[in-house]
Each structure stands twice: as structure tokens, then as C-alpha cells.
N, C-alpha and C positions, 0 to 999 in steps of 0.2 A: 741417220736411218731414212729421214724423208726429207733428206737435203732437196734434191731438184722434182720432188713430186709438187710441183705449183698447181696442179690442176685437181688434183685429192681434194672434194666439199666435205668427206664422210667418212670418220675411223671408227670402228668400232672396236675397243679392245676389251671388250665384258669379260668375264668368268674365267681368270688368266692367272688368280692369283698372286697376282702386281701387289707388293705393298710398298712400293717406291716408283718414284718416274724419273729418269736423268733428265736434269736442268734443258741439254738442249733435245732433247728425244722430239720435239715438234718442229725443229727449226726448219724452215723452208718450206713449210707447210701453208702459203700465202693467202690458198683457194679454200683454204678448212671454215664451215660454219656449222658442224655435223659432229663431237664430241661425245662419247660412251665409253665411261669405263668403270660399270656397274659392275657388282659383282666380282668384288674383288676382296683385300685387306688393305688399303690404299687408310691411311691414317693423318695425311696431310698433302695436298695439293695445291701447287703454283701453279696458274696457265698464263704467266705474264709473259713467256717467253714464247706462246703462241703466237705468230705473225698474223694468221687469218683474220676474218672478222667473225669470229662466233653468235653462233644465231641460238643453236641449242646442246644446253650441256646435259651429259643422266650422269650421276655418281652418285647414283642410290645403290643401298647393300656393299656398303663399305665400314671404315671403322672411322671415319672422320669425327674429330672432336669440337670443327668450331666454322663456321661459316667465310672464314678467310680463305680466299683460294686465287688471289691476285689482288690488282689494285686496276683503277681505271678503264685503261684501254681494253681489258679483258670484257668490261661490260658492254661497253659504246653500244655492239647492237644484239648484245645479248636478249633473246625473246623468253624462253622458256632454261629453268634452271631445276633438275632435280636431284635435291640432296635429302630422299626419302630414306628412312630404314637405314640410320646411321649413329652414332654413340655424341650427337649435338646435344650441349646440355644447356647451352647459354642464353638466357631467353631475352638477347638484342640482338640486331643486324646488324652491319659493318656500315661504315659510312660509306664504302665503295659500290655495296648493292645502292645502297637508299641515295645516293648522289648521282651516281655515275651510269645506272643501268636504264637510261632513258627511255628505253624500248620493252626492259621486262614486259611480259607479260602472266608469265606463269611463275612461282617459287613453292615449289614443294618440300616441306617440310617435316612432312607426315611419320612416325615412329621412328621416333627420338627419342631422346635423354631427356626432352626441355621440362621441368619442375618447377613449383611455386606461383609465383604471381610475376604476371610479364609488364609493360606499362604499355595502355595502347599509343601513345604517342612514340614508341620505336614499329610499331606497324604501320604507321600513316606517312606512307613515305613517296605521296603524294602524284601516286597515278593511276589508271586503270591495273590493277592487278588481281591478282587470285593468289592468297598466299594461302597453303593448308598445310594447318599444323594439327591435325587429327592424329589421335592414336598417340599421343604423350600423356606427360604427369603437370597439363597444366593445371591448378586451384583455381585460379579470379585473373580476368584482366583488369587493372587499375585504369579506367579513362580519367583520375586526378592530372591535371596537366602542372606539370615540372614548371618550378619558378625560372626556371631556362635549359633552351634544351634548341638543338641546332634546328629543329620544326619551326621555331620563331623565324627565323629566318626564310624560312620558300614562302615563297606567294600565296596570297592570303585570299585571294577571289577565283583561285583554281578551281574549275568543276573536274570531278577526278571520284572515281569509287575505290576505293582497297576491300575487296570481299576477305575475308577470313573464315576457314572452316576451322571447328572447333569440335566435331563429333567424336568420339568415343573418348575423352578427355574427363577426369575427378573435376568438374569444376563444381567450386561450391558456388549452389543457389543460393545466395546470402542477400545483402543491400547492394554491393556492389556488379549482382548478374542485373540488375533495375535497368542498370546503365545499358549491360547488352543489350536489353528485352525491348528497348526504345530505338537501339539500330539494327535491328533484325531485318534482314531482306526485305521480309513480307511486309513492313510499316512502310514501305516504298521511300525510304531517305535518301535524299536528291545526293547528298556528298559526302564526302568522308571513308570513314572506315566504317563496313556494314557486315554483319556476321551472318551465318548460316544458323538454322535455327537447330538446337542440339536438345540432349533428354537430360535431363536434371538428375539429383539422385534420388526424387522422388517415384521416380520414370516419368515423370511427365514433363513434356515437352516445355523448355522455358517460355514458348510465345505462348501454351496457356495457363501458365502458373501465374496467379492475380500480382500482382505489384503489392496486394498488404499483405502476401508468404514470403516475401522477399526483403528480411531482414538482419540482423548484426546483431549477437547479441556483445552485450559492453560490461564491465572494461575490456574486451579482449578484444573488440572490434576494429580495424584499422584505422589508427591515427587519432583512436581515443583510448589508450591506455591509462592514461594519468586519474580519469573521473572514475567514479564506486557508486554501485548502484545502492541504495539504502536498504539495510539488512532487514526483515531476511527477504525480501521481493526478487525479483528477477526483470531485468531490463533489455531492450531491445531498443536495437536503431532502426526506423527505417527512409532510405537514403530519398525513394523517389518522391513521399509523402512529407519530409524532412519530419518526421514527427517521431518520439520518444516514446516507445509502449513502458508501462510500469506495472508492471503483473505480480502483485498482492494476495492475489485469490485465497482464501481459507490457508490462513496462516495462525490462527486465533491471535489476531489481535486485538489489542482495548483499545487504542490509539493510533491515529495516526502516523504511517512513520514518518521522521525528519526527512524531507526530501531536498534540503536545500543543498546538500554537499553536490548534488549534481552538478556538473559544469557542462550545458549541455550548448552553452554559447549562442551561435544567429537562429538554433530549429527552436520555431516559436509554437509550435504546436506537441502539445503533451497529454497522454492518455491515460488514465489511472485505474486500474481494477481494483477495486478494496470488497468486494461481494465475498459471502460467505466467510464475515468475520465476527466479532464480540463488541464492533465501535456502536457506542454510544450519542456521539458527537462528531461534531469535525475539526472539535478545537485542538490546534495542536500544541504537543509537549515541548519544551523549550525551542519555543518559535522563532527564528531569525528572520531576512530579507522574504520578501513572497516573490520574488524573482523566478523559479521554477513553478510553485503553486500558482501564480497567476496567469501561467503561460500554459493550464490543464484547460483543454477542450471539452474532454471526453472525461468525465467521472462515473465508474459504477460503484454506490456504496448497497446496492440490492443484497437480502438477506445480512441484516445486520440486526441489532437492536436500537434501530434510532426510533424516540418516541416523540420527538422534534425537529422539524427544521428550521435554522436558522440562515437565513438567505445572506445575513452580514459576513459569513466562515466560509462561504462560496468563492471558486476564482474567480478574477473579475470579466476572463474571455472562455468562461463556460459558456459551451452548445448544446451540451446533451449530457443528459444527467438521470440516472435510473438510483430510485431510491424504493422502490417495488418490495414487495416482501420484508417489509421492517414491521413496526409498532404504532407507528405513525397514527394517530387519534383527531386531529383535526389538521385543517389547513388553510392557514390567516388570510385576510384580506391581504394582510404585507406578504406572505408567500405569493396571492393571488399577484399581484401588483409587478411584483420582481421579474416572472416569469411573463406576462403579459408585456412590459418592456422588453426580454430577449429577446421575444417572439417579434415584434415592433421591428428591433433594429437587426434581427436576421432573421425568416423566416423558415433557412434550416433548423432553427431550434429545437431540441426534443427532451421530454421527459417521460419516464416512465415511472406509476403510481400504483401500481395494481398490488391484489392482497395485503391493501393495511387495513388495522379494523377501524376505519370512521367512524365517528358517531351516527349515531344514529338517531338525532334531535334538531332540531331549527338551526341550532348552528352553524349547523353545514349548507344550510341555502347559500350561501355566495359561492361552496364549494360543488355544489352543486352547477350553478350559474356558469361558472369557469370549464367542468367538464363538460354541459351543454354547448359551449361556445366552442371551446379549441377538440374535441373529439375529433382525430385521428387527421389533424392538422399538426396541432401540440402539442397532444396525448399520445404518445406511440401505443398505449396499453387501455384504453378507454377501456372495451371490454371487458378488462378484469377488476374496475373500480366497483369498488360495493360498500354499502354502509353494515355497521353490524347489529343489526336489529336484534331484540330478542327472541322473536321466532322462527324468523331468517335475515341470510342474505339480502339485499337491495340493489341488482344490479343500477348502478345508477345514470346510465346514458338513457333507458329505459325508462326511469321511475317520473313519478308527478311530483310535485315539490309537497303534496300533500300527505304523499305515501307514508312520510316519515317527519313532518312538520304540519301541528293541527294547533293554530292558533287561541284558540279557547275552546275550554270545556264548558257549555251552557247546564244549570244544574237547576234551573226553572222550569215548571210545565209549560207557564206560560211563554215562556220565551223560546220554549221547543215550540209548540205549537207555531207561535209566530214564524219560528225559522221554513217550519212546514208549510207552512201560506206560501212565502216569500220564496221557499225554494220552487214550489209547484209553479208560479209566476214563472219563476227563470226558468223551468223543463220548459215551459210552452213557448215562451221566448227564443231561446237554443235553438229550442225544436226546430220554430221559427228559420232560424237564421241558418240553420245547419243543412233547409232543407229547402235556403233563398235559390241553389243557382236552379235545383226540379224545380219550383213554382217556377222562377224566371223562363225558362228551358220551354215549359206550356205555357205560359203566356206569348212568347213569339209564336209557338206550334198555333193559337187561334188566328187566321186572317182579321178578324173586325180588333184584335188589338196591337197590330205590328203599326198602328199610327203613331206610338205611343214608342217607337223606336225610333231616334232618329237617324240619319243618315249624316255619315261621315265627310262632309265633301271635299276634304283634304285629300280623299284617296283618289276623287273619281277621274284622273289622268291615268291609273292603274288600270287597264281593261281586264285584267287578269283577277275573279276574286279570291282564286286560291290556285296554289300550286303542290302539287303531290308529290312526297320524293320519299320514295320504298325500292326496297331490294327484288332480285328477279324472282326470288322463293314465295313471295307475296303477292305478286304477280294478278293470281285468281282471284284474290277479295279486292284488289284494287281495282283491277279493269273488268271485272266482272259483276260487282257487288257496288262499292265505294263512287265510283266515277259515274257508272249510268244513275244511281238515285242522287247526285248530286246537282247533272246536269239537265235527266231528263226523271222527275219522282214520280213514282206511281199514284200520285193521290196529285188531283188538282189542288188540295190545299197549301197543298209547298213548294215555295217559291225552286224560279229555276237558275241554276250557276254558270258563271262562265269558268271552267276549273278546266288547267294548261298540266298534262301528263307526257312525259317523255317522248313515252312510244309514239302518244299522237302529236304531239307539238312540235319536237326536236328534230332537226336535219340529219340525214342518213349519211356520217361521214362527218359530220360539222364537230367543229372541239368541243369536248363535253362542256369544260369550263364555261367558257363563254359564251356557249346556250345556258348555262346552268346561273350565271348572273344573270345573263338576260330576261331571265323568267323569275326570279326575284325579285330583283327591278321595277317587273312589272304585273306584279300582283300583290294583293292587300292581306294574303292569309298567307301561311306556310305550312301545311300541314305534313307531318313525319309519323309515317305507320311505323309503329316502336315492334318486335321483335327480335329473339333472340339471336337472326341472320342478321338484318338490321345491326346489332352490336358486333358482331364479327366482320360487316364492312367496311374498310377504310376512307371509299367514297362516298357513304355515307356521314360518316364520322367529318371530312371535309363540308358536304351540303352543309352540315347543321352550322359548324363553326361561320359558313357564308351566311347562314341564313341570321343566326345571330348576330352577326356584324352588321346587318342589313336594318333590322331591328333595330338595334341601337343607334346606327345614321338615324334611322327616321324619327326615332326615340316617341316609337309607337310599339305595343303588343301583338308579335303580327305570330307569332308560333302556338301554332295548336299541337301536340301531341296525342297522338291516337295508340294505345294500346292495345294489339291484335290478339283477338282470342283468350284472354287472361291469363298470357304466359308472363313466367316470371322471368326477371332483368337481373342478372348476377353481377352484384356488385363489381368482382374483377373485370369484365367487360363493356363498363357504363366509362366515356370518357372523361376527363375529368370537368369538363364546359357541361357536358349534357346531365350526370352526376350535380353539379351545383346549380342548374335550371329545373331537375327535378325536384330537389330539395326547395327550390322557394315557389314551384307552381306545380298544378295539379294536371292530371292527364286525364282524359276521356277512354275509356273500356270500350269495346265492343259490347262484349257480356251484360250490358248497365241496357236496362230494358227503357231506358228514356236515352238511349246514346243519338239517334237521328235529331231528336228534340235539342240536346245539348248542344250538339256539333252544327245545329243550323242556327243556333242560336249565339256561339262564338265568331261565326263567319261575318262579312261586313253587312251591315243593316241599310243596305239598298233597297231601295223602288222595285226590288226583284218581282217580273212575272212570273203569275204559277204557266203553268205549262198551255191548261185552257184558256189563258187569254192569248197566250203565244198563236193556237191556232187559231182566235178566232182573229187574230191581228192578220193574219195570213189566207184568211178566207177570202175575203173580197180578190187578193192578186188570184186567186187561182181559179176565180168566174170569167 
């Protein structure tokens, strides 16, 4: 038929109802690279006997059953290949596509037959391509790589992408989409086989379904048939975490169940729900190897009846552990000890303690001492710890160690009395001491007593005696307010500052950073107007971490904190450097009617002049 058509690039025989092609029907077809024979009933196709050099094939909307349609030379520079919208059920590629089609570019695959679980190692067939297999019955791709498989063989430092489309396909979101979810387009993966991002059957999109919803439940999971989850619980794999969920939850149990028949092999991390059950203990019923139980991370025995714990019946690479809502009545030193070690040798460690009823007696000071210390470090639930006093609650992150522990009852008049002297002595002492940094604060506010201060002379290379770092909302009390009584005060009695502020120090254009050490550097205070804009800036949030670091070089106290207006500072917004600075030092108020006093009184204790000796220093040049 196209014996001497040598110059024919392009046949189009679509919609012809062809379910057959004779052997030589292409012969002498030299110049052909242009093949269409869509739309047809075509149920098998040879194009070996094509002479051209084919570029691009369509035999979409056909009944083809299998990806064969020549050998070799049919692919040499085959670009684009569409076998869309056809009865393909086979979920491998031929070795003639995956060897021979060095040029592919495109393989359309798209509504098919193809079912099941496909292995991605027949997709990786090692070049730029686009293969899309949307719109099938595919379940999971397996990326387990085959103990041999002809992939061993192509070269191994290829850079090369194979995209895959995989949209409107059953694919189950299990442990093995984890795998997808890591070569998704959008994670920008330099090689391989990379997917398009599809909608799960939750409808939502695999790139944002978390990697811990992406799990197996077992034995029924692939390629763990053999292992049984312990009755009656219910178990999951999951692949990306390699960790073993074990979900117990309110099953009324007394006991523990046997967990060792699990064979859960190299995933060394294991998570156990037992909350909302009848245990008593953690001692388990005919106990074998601790093989599985020592390999539990995560234990929740929350809402149970434990009215003890015993830290010996723990696994040995417990992290985190909720024993919350039990019965729980004291909690030992050796509790204290055990968990004070986790915390040591990993500081993700966690525990949660809340609503058990503590005592409510001197006993509990160590247990006391422990939640003072690790609160919402090592206490996930500090908050909810309380002792059970007789006429309340005790929250105890809150309490004095007295609220619930009184050393002796004195039942002497005379020894009351006594205690009444001896207490009255320590009010006025306290008092004293409570109210050293005001008395200190006026004592520098008098001139005839700042002799009595001395002067630092380790700083005086610093020409700068404080530097001011506040947000632009602040603006007004800083350079309005703060900065002129600093440097120039309305009262001759108070000394005058060299104080270095952005707006006026800083080059117009210059790196922030680098002015912003520079001025650090070279000054002896730091002072940070604290507000609530102040915690929502990030450049902020940076100065202080410089400023700290600065500090500690000098391994001097060079930070003052000023607190603007007496707004309050929400915990969620306090960083966690500026959060543990406020917790060990105190800040200076606006609102605090001795705050000038304070605040000139933390700055460096220089030979500072008041203001009237400045000009009378200045008098004589200006005769």
C-alpha cells in the first residue's frame, strides 16, 4: 500500500475501526516518524516492520492488552508513545520500552486496566520522562528494591528524573505512600523516580497528610504476615518513623498484655497506648524475653488505677511516658532519680503527672522540688499537678513549700511569743532587703553619695554607655521620652549619658547587622524596651540573642530590660533565650515611680557629668 511513498513523515489512520494491521501494510514507509491509530478496536500491534524512524506513536482508544508492540529498532528514536484509554492490565514495562527507547520522552498510560500494587523499580527506567498512569486501579507503589532485577545493571551515577502521574488512581494512604510523600515533586528530589502530588482517600492531598497518618495496619501489612498483634489491641506499622503503634486503649484490662510474640525485627522504636484501662501495675503475666518491651519509647498508662510506680517495670529506652489521671499518692525520691537520669541522657524526655491525688503532707517536698525544677521542661502537664489537701486543691508549681509542709507545731505561750519577737526582727529585715535595690536606686539619685560608687574601669574603652534596641511602635517613648532624659536630664542632679540609638547612630544604608555588633561592642549597657511589638519581632528576637552572646564574652551583666507601660508579655511570644533571662533576672517598669532612679542606677557608675557642669565646662570656649 505505501510501497514507494519514501517521503510520507505522517499517517494518520484514527477512527477506521482497524482491529487488525497486515504484517507489511507499513512497508516502504522509510520517511515515517508521525504514527496515529487511535480510535480504533486494534487489540494487538507489531510496528517492527515499520522501516521509518518513528518519533511519535498515539494508539490511545484501542483494546490493547499489553504494552508489547515491537522490539528494538521500533524504539531507537521514539519521543512520545501514547497507549491512553486501553484494556492494559499489566503493571510492568517491557524491556524494549525500558532498554531500547533512549529518546522517549513522553509514555502515556493513563485509563487502563492496570490494578494492584506496581514495584517502582519497573518505573525507573532511567531517563528524563513523564510516564502517566492516572485514571487506573492502581492500590500502592512498592519502592522495596527486588534482590535482583535488570535496574542493577544501568548505571548508577545517572542524573535522570522519571515523573509519574498518579492522580485519580485508589491509592492506599498507608506506610507505604511515606515513600511517595518523600519523592514528591514539590520536595525538589535531584533523581530518580519523582511523583506528582495526588489526593488521598481522605481527600487530602498526600504532600499534606503528616507522615504519623501514614500507616500499615499488621499482620495484614505487606511483607509482615507472619507476626499477630497481641489480643485484643490493635497494631500499626509505620514505615517512615520505622516505629510500631500498639493501641490498647480502654479494652478493660487488669494486665498487661504479652507483647512479646511480636516479631517486629530491625524497627526499634515502639509505642504503647494502655490509657483508659483497669491496670494496676506494669508487672507483666507470664513474662518472657523484654525484647519488644524494651524497645517501647512512648508508653501511655493515663487513666488507669496505678497507685504506684515502680521505675524497675519501665522499658529500659523509655522517652515519654503519661501516667496522668491514675491514683498515684506519692512519688519517691527513686521515682525522682530515674526520671532526672532520662532527662540527663535525653532532653526530649517527657512525662505527664497531672490529676493524681498527692499527698498533701511534708513528703512531698522532694516531690515538690522535682516539679519546681523540670516544669514544662520534663513535665509536659505541670499545670495540672495538685496535692490533695483537705479543703483544696494545691496547684503545685504555684505553691510555697509551706502551704502544705509546717515543720512544728509550737504549743508554748512562751515560745509563741518568742517566735513573735523573732518573726517581727525578720519583717523588718525582709523589709529591709526587699526593698535594698529603692534604697540603693536613691542613694545613687543623691550627688554627695555617687563617691561611694565605684567606677568600672574595665569598660572605659567602651565610649558607648548604653545602647537602646526597641521596635518602630516604640518609637515615641524611646526618642521622645527615654533617650533625651538619658542623655540630656531635666534636673541638674543627674548625671549625663553617652546613649548610641539607631535612628541617630546608625548609617543610612549600612548592614543592620554589622552596625548592630558594632554598637554592642562598643557599649557597657544594653538596654531592650520589652513590649508586646517588641515579642512579635524577629529582629528583635536576633539583637537580644547578640546581645546575650556579647554578655557572656565579656562575662559581665551588661542587659537591662525595660518593661514599657505595664503591658503584659504572653508567654507564647517570649523566646526561649529571653523566657530563661527573665526567669533568673528582674526587669525595670515604666509604671514603678522610682524607675529613672533604678534605671540610672543599673547603668555604668562613671565620673558622669550632670548637665550644669557640662555647660559650665563649656562656658569659658564660648567668651
Amino acid at each position: 500500500m505505501f510501497i514507494h511513498s519514501t517521503n510520507v513523515t505522517s499517517i494518520d489512520l484514527s477512527d477506521n475501526m482497524l482491529s487488525t494491521l497486515h504484517e507489511h501494510v507499513f512497508r516502504g514507509l522509510t520517511g515515517l516518524t508521525n504514527l496515529t491509530l487511535s480510535k480504533n478496536v486494534l487489540q494487538h500491534v507489531d510496528l517492527q516492520l515499520v522501516s521509518g524512524e518513528l518519533e511519535h506513536v498515539d494508539l490511545s482508544q484501542n483494546m490493547l492488552q499489553d504494552t508489547v508492540i515491537g522490539s528494538y529498532s521500533v524504539f531507537e528514536n521514539l519521543k512520545t508513545l501514547d497507549m491512553s484509554h486501553n484494556l492494559i492490565s499489566i503493571s510492568r514495562f517491557s524491556n524494549e520500552i525500558d532498554i531500547s527507547a533512549l529518546k522517549l520522552e513522553f509514555l502515556d498510560l493513563s485509563f487502563n486496566k492496570i490494578t494492584g500494587t506496581i514495584s517502582e523499580s519497573s518505573l525507573d527506567i532511567h531517563k528524563n520522562i513523564v510516564i502517566d498512569l492516572s485514571s487506573n486501579s492502581i492500590e500502592r507503589i512498592d519502592s522495596t528494591k527486588p534482590m535482583f532485577h535488570a535496574y542493577m545493571l544501568k548505571p548508577k551515577n545517572k542524573v535522570y528524573k522519571v515523573t509519574v502521574k498518579l492522580t485519580s488512581n485508589p491509592i492506599i494512604c498507608d506506610c507505604y505512600a511515606s515513600d511517595l510523600k518523600n519523592r514528591l515533586i514539590s520536595n525538589n528530589v535531584a533523581v530518580g523516580v519523582v511523583y506528582q502530588d495526588f489526593v488521598c482517600p481522605s481527600n487530602r492531598l498526600l504532600s499534606e497528610t503528616p507522615h504519623s497518618d501514614l500507616s500499615c495496619p499488621f499482620p495484614n501489612w505487606y511483607g509482615q504476615s507472619e507476626t499477630e498483634c497481641p489480643h485484643p489491641c490493635k497494631c500499626k506499622f509505620n514505615k517512615h518513623f520505622r516505629q510500631v503503634n500498639i493501641d490498647c486503649k480502654n479494652r478493660s484490662l487488669d494486665n498487661v498484655p504479652n507483647l512479646d510474640q511480636l516479631k517486629i525485627g530491625q524497627y526499634s522504636d515502639v509505642d504503647v497506648d494502655l490509657s483508659q484501662n483497669r491496670l494496676k501495675s506494669l508487672e507483666r503475666q507470664n513474662a518472657g524475653p523484654l525484647n519488644v518491651w524494651d524497645k517501647i519509647v512512648t508508653l501511655d498508662i493515663s487513666q488507669n488505677k496505678m497507685e504506684k510506680l515502680d521505675p524497675s517495670l519501665l522499658p529500659r529506652n523509655l522517652k515519654h511516658l503519661k501516667i496522668n489521671d491514675n491514683k498515684l499518692s506519692e512519688f519517691s525520691n527513686q521515682e525522682i532519680s530515674y526520671f532526672e537520669s532520662l532527662h540527663n541522657k535525653n532532653n526530649e524526655t517527657s512525662i505527664s503527672l497531672g490529676n493524681n491525688p498527692f499527698k498533701c503532707d511534708c513528703e512531698s517536698r522532694p516531690f515538690f522540688g522535682f516539679v519546681k525544677r523540670y516544669k514544662s521542661s520534663l513535665i509536659e502537664d505541670y499545670l495540672n499537678i495538685s496535692l490533695a489537701c483537705e479543703e483544696a486543691k494545691i496547684t503545685l508549681y504555684k505553691a510555697d513549700v509551706t502551704d502544705f509542709c509546717l515543720l512544728f507545731e509550737p504549743n508554748m505561750n512562751v515560745f509563741i511569743i518568742f517566735l513573735l519577737v523573732l518573726s517581727s526582727v525578720f519583717l523588718v529585715v525582709f523589709t529591709f532587703i526587699a526593698k535594698i535595690k529603692t534604697v540603693n536606686a536613691w542613694m545613687f539619685s543623691q550627688p554627695w553619695l555617687r563617691v561611694f560608687y565605684p567606677e568600672d574601669l574595665t569598660e572605659k574603652d567602651k565610649p558607648w554607655d548604653a545602647f537602646i534596641a526597641y521596635t518602630e511602635e516604640d518609637t515615641d517613648f524611646v526618642e521622645k521620652v527615654l533617650y533625651p532624659e538619658l542623655v540630656s536630664p531635666k534636673s541638674n542632679r543627674n548625671p549625663c549619658y553617652e546613649v548610641c540609638i539607631p535612628s541617630a547612630h546608625w548609617n543610612v544604608g549600612g548592614l543592620i547587622v554589622d552596625q548592630m555588633q558594632n554598637s554592642l561592642a562598643k557599649s557597657k549597657r544594653f538596654i531592650f524596651v520589652l513590649s508586646q511589638d517588641f515579642l512579635k519581632n524577629k529582629h528583635m528576637d536576633i539583637q537580644f540573642k547578640a546581645a546575650l552572646a556579647q554578655s557572656l564574652e565579656d562575662s559581665t551583666v551588661r542587659i537591662i530590660l525595660l518593661l514599657l507601660h505595664g503591658q503584659e508579655l504572653p508567654e507564647d511570644l517570649l523566646s526561649e533565650d529571653l523566657r530563661r533571662y527573665i526567669s533568673l533576672n528582674t526587669y525595670l517598669s515604666t509604671e514603678d515611680k522610682w524607675f529613672w532612679e533604678k534605671l540610672r542606677c543599673a547603668l555604668p557608675h562613671s565620673r558622669k557629668r550632670t548637665l550644669k557642669q557640662k555647660e559650665n565646662e563649656l562656658s569659658p570656649m564660648l567668651i
